[in-house]
N, C-alpha and C positions, 0 to 999 in steps of 0.2 A: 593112533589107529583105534575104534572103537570095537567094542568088545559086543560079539553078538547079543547078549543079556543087553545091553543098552542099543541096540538097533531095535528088538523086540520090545523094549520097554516105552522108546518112541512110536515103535507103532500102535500096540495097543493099551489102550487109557488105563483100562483097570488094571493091568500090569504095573503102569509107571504110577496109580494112586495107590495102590496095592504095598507098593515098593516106596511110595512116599511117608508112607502109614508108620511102615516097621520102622524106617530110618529114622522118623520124628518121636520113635517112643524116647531116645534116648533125651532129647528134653521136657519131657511129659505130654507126648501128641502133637499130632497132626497142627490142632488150632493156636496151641501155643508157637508152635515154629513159626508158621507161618504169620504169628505179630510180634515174634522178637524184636524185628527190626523196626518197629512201628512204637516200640515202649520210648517215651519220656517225649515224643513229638505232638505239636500244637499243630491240629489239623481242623479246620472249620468245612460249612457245605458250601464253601465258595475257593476252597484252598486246589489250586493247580495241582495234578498228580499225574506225575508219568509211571507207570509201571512195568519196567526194562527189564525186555524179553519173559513178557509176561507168562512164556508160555499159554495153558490151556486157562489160564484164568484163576489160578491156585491160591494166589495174594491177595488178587484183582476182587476177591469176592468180599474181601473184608474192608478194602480199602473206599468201595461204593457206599459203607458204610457207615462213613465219616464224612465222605463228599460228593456232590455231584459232577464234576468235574475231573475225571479219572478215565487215563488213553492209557491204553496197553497198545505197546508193539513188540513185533515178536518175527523175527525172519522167517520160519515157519508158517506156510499156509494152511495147513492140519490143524496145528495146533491155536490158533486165531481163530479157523473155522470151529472148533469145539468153545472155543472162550466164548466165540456171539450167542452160540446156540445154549451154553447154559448161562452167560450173566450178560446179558443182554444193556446192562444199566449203560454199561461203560462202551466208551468210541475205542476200536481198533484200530492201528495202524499196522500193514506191512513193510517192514525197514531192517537194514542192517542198524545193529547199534551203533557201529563206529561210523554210518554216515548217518545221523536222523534229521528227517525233514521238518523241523521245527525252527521257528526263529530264535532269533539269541534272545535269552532271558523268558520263556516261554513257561515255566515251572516256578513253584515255590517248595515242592518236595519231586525226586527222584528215588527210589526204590529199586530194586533189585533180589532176587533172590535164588539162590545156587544156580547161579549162570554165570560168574567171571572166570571160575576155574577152568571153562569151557573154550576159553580166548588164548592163544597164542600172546608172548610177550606182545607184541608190536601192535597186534590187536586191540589188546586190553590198552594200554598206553591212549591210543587214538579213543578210545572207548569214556577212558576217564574224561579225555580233554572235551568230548563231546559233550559229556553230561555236565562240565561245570561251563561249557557256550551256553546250553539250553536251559540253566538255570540262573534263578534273578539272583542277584543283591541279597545274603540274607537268605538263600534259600537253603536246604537240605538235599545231601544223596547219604541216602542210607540203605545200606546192605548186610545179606546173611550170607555167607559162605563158610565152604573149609576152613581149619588150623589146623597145626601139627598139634596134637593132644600134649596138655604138657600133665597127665595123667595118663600114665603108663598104661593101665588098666584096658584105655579106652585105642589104643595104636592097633592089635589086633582086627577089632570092626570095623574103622575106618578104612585098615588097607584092605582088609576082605570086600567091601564096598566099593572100595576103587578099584581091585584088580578085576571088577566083576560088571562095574558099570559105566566106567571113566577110561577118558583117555589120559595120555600123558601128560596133556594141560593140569590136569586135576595134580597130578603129584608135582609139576614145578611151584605151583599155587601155595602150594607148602611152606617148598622152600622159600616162597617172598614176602616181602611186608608191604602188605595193601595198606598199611596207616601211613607208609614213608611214601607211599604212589604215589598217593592221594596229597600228600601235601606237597612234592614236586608239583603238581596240577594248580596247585594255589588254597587248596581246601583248608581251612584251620579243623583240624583232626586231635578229638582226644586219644585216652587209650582205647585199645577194643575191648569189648566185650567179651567175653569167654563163658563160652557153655560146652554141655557135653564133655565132661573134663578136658576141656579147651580142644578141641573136634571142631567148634563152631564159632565163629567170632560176628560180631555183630560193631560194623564201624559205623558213623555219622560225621558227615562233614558238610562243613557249610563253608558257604561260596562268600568270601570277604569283599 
């Protein structure tokens, strides 16, 4: 069930930038978060990019920066409608992610960022399997999301965040291992990442 603070924060922009802002101070800002998942990838201006459920274009603005070849989809027609209107570079698509209209192997990187916890088990599941259809040989899905902080410190504002802006998906997300998903899926997956005294994990996994 979502929590009014996150109904209002989809509706209005500065709200949910506003709220993206504070959350990102915890790894030093906004632009940093938003290229965690983007460190140690070989990305040229011909390199395929999907950016899954792009929301309002939040990743998507750093990612036209690397290539010209960059589709955000995003279920959401709000939030696509605000992506064309400020980063215009990149092609939008309207989709659920667990069924995308793309052909198999259509990608060389796939990207994501804090939108799995948002998925229902069964959801996410189909969600994976889609992303390693619509990715080649060789290619990349890399993501930021939640972890259970394994820095005590940090468990306080993570759950003050979720009780305030998440649904329940966001706390199973927790308890699961998005590295063992992902390799059920076929992905060869190292360790995650760990930021925010582990608050944030940042996986990569390539499609063998």
């Amino acid at each position: 069930m979502a929590t009014i603070l996150r109904d209002l924060s989809y509706r209005y922009q500065w709200l949910y930038d506003g709220i993206s802002r504070l959350a990102a101070l915890s790894v030093g800002g906004e632009k940093r978060f938003r290229q965690l998942a983007l460190q140690n990838l070989t990305i040229g201006s011909d390199t395929q990019i999907l950016d899954l459920c792009c929301g309002s274009g939040q990743t998507t603005q750093f990612l036209v920066k690397y290539s010209k070849n960059v589709i955000g989809l995003d279920a959401s027609p709000l939030s696509l409608s605000r992506a064309r209107r400020n980063l215009p570079q990149a092609i939008y698509v309207e989709a659920f992610a667990e069924n995308m209209p793309f052909e198999d192997g259509s990608f060389d990187v796939v990207h994501t960022s804090a939108a799995l916890h948002e998925m229902q088990s069964e959801q996410l599941q189909k969600i994976l399997k889609e992303v390693y259809r619509v990715l080649r040989t060789g290619g990349v899905f890399t993501l930021v999301d939640f972890h259970q902080p394994t820095n005590l410190l940090f468990v306080p504002g993570l759950w003050v965040f979720l009780w305030l802006f998440e649904t329940e998906t966001a706390w199973k997300l927790l308890r699961a291992d998005l590295a063992v998903l992902l390799r059920e899926q076929g992905f060869q997956v190292d360790k995650p990442q760990l930021y925010a005294g582990g608050s944030l994990q940042v996986i990569q996994g390539m499609k063998g």
